[in-house]
C-alpha positions in Angstrom: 11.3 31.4 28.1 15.3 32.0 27.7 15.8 31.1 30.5 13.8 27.2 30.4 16.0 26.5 26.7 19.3 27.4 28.8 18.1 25.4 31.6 17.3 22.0 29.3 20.6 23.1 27.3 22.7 22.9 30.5 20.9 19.1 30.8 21.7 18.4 27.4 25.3 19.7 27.6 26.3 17.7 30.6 24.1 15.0 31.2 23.3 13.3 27.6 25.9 14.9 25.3 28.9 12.9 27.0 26.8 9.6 26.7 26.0 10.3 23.2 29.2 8.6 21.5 28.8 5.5 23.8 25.3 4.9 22.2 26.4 5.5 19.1 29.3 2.9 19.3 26.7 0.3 20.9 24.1 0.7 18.0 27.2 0.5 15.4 28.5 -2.3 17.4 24.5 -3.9 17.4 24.8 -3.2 13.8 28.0 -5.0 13.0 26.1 -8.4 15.2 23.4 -8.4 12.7 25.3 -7.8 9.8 27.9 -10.5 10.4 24.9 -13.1 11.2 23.4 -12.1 8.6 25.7 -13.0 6.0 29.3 -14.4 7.7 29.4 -17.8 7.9 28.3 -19.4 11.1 29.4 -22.4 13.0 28.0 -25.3 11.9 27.4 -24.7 8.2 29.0 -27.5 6.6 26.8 -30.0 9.3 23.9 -27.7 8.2 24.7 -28.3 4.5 25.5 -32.4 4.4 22.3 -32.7 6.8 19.6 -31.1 4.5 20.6 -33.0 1.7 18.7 -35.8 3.3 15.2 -33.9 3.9 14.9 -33.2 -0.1 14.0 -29.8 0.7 12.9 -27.4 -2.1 15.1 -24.4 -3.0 12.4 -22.3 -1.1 12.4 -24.4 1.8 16.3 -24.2 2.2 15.9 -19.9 1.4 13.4 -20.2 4.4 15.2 -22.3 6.8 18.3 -20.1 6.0 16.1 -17.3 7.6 15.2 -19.2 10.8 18.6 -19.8 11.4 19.4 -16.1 11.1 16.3 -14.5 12.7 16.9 -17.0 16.1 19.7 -17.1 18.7 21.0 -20.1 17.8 24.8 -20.3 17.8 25.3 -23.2 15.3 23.3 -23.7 11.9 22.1 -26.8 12.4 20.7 -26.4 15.7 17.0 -26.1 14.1 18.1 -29.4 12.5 18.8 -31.4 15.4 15.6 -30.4 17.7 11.8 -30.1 17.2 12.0 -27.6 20.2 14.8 -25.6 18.8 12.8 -25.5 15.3 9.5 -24.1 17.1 11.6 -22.0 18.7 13.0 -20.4 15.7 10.0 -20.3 13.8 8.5 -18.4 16.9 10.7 -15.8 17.1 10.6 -15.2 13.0 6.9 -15.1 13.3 7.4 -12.7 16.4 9.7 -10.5 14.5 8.0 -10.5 10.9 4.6 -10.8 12.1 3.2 -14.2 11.0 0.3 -12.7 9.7 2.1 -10.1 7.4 4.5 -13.1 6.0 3.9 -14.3 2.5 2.0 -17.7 2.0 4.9 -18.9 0.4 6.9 -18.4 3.2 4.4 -19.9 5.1 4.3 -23.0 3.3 7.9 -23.3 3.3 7.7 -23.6 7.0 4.8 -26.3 7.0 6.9 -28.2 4.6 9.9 -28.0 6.6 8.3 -28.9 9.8 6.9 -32.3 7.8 9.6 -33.3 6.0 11.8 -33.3 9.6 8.7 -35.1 10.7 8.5 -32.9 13.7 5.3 -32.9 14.0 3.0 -34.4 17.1 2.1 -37.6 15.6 6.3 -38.3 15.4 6.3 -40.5 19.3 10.3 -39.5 19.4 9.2 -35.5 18.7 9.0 -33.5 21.5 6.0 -31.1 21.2 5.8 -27.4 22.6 3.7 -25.9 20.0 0.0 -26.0 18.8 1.7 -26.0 15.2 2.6 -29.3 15.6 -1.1 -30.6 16.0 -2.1 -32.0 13.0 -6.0 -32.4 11.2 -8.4 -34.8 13.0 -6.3 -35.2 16.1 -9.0 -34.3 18.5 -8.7 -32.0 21.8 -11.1 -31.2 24.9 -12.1 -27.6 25.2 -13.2 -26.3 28.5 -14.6 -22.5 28.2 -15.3 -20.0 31.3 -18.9 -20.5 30.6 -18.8 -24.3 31.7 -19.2 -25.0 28.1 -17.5 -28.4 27.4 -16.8 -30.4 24.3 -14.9 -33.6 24.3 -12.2 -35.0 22.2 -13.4 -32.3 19.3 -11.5 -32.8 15.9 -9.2 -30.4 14.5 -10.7 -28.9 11.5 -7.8 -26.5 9.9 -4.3 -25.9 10.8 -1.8 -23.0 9.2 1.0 -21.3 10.3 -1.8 -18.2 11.5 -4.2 -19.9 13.3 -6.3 -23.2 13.8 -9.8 -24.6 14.4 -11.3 -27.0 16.6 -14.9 -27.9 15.2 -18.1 -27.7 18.2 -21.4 -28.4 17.6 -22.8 -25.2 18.8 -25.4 -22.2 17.9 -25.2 -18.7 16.9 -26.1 -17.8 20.4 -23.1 -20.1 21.7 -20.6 -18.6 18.8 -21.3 -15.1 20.0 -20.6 -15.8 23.9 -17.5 -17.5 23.0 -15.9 -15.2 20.5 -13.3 -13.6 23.0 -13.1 -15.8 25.7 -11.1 -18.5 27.1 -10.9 -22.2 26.8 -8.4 -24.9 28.4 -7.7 -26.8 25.1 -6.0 -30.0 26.0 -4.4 -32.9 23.8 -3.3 -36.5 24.5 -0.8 -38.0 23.2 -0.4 -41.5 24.0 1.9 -43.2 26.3 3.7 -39.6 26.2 1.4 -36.6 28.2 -1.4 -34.7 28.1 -0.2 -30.8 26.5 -2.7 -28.3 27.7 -3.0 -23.9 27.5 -5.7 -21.6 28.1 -6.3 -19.8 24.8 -8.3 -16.8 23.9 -10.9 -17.4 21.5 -9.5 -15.5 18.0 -13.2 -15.9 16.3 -16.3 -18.8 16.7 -19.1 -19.7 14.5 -21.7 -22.6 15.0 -19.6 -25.2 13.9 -16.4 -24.1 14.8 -14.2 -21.8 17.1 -10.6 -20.1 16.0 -7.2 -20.3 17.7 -3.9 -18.3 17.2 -1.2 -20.6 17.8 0.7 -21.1 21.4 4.5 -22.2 21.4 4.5 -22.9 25.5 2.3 -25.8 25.9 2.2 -27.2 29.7 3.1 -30.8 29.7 1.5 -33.5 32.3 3.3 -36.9 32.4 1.0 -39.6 31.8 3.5 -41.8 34.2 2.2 -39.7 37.2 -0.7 -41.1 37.3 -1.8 -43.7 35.1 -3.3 -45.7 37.4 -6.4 -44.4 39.9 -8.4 -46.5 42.0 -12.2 -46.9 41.6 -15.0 -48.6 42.4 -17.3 -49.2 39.3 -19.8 -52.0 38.1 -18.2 -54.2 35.5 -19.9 -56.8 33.4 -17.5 -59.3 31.7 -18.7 -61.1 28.7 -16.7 -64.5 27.6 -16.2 -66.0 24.2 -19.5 -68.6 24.8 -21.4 -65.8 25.6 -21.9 -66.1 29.4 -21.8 -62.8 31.2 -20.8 -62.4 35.1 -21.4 -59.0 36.7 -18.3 -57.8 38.8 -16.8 -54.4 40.1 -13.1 -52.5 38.6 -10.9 -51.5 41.2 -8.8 -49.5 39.3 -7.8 -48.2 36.0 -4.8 -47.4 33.9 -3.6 -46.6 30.9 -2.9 -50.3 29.3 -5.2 -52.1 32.0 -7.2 -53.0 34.9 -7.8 -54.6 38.5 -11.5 -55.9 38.6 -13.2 -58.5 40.6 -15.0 -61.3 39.4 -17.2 -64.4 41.2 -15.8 -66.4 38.1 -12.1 -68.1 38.7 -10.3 -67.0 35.6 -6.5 -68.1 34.0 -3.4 -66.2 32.8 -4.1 -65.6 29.2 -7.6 -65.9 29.1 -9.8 -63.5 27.2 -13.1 -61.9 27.1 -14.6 -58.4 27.0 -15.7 -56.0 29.5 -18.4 -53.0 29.7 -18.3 -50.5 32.2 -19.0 -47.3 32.6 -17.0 -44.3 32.9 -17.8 -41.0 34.0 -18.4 -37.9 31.7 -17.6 -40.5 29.2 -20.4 -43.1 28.8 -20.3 -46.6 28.4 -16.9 -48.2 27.3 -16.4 -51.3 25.6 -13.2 -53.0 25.3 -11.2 -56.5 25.1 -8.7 -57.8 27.9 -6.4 -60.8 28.3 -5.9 -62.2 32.0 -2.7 -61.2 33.6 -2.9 -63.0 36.7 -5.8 -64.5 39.2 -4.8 -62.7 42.7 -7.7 -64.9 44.2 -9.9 -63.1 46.7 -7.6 -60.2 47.5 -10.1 -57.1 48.2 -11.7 -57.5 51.8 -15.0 -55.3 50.6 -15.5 -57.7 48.3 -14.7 -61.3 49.6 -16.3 -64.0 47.0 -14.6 -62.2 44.1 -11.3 -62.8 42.4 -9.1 -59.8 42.0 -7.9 -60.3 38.2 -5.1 -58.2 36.9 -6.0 -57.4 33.1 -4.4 -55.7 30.1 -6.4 -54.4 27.0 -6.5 -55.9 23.9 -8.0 -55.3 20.1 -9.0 -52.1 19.4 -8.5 -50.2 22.5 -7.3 -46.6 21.6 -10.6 -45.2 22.1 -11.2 -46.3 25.3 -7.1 -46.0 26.1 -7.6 -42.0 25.5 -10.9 -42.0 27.4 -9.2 -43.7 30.6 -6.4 -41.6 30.4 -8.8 -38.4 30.4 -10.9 -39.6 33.2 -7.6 -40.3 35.2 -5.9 -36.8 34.5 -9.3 -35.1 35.5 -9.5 -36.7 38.5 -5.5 -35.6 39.1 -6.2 -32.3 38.7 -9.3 -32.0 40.9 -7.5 -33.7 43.0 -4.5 -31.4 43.2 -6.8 -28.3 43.1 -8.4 -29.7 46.6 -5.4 -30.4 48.3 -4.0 -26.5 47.1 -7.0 -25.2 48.0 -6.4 -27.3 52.0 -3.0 -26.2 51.7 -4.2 -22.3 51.0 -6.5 -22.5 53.6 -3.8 -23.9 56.2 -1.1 -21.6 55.5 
């Protein structure tokens, strides 16, 4: 027994003792880091001071956002001012390092209001989004589970700093096969991208299922592919109520390529039905671009019009763009899948 202590003695003595003092100067010196950014005065503070004064931020709020600062890696003060990715950021790593859900509802609150009052939220077109935080109520998402369970453009039903809630029209059967697992959660934004994640399932009910929050959305491009060809039966109905039966050649985001037996002008207008997959029966105005006359050799006795949407077309707008990016991605899976297989 003498003998092991003098053995992990003789370690002790000449293996960790000399290190000893170096470890201690590198946790002072860690020590002395935190301090000084803790209370010196960092770069950028009087930009940091002029800018809030435009926010109107509450004493709290300014308390709070004095924290971010401090808690992130951000060099200069007003970095979490400047960027809606650098204030998700922040918040991120002072929810990492608190726990968000051991910080006060206060505190909480004071983030919410910061993150509104910089309008750097999702519905902001200029913000860029990373985080599920900055969803707001009643945008809606499509869920995709393991299961093959699907539910499309479901609405947001709560949002907090802890978690949100997408609502589902479901069963207590459903709720307890999707407690745990994972879903593809995926949110359009318009004429912007289409943010997506695969989430874990925090809790479900009937009527609704439970998220924590992600801060590393992937982002698709809507420009990638915001136009895909099809080959669908149209039915065009004009103004004096005659309707002429035609096929779409393609579809995009703001418009469409369809064929018609009718001539048609530049700037005329009527409305179209057609129906798209997974999606049902859509219903939209359009205003005549252009008359390419009979263009499409399958179909030789109908004019290719070139069309843009009109009215009310957001519903449909979202729909199309769905359609498209689900096609993409199938798309993409077969050709990785070819490519797998080759290599």
């Amino acid at each position: 027994m003498t003998s092991v202590l003098q053995e992990v003695w003789k370690i002790f003595q000449y293996y960790i003792l000399p290190v000893l003092p170096f470890v201690a100067l590198v946790l002072i010196e860690i020590q002395l880091m935190y301090n000084r950014r803790e209370n010196d005065v960092m770069f950028g503070t009087d930009s940091f001071n002029e800018k809030i004064k435009a926010f109107e931020f509450t004493p709290k709020e300014v308390r709070t956002l004095e924290k971010l600062v401090r808690s992130s890696k951000f060099e200069n003060k007003d970095a979490v001012l400047n960027s809606s990715g650098l204030f998700e950021a922040a918040v991120s790593e002072f929810y990492r390092i608190r726990n968000v859900f051991s910080v006060r509802d206060e505190t909480l609150e004071a983030i919410a209001g910061l993150r509104r009052k910089m309008d750097f939220t999702g519905s902001n077109p200029l913000t860029m989004v990373c985080s599920t935080r900055q969803f707001n109520v009643d945008d809606r998402v499509d869920l995709e589970f393991e299961s093959g369970q699907v539910f499309k453009r479901a609405k947001i039903l709560e949002r907090s700093e802890k978690t949100w809630s997408v609502k589902i029209d479901g069963s207590v059967s459903l709720a307890k096969t999707l407690q745990g697992s994972r879903a593809l959660i995926r949110w359009t934004r318009m004429n912007d991208a289409v943010y997506s994640k695969r989430l874990v399932v925090l809790a479900a009910t009937p009527d609704k299922v439970v998220f924590t929050h992600c801060n590393q959305l992937d982002k698709e491009q809507l420009r990638k592919w915001v136009r895909e060809v099809v080959d669908f039966p149209v039915t065009a109905t004009f103004p004096n109520g005659e309707k002429h039966s035609g096929m779409l050649y393609d579809l995009s985001a703001g418009g469409i390529l369809l064929g018609l037996a009718v001539d048609c002008k530049p700037d005329q207008e009527f409305s179209i039905s057609f129906e798209l997959p997974t999606f049902g029966v859509q219903i939209v105005d359009v205003k005549v671009l252009n008359n390419l006359g009979h263009r499409n050799p399958d179909y030789p006795l109908y004019n290719s019009i070139a069309a843009v949407f009109t009215g009310a077309y957001a519903w449909t707008q979202e729909r199309v763009l769905q359609y498209i990016f689900e096609v993409t991605r199938k798309t993409k899976s077969k050709k990785n899948e070819v490519n797998s297989v080759t290599t």
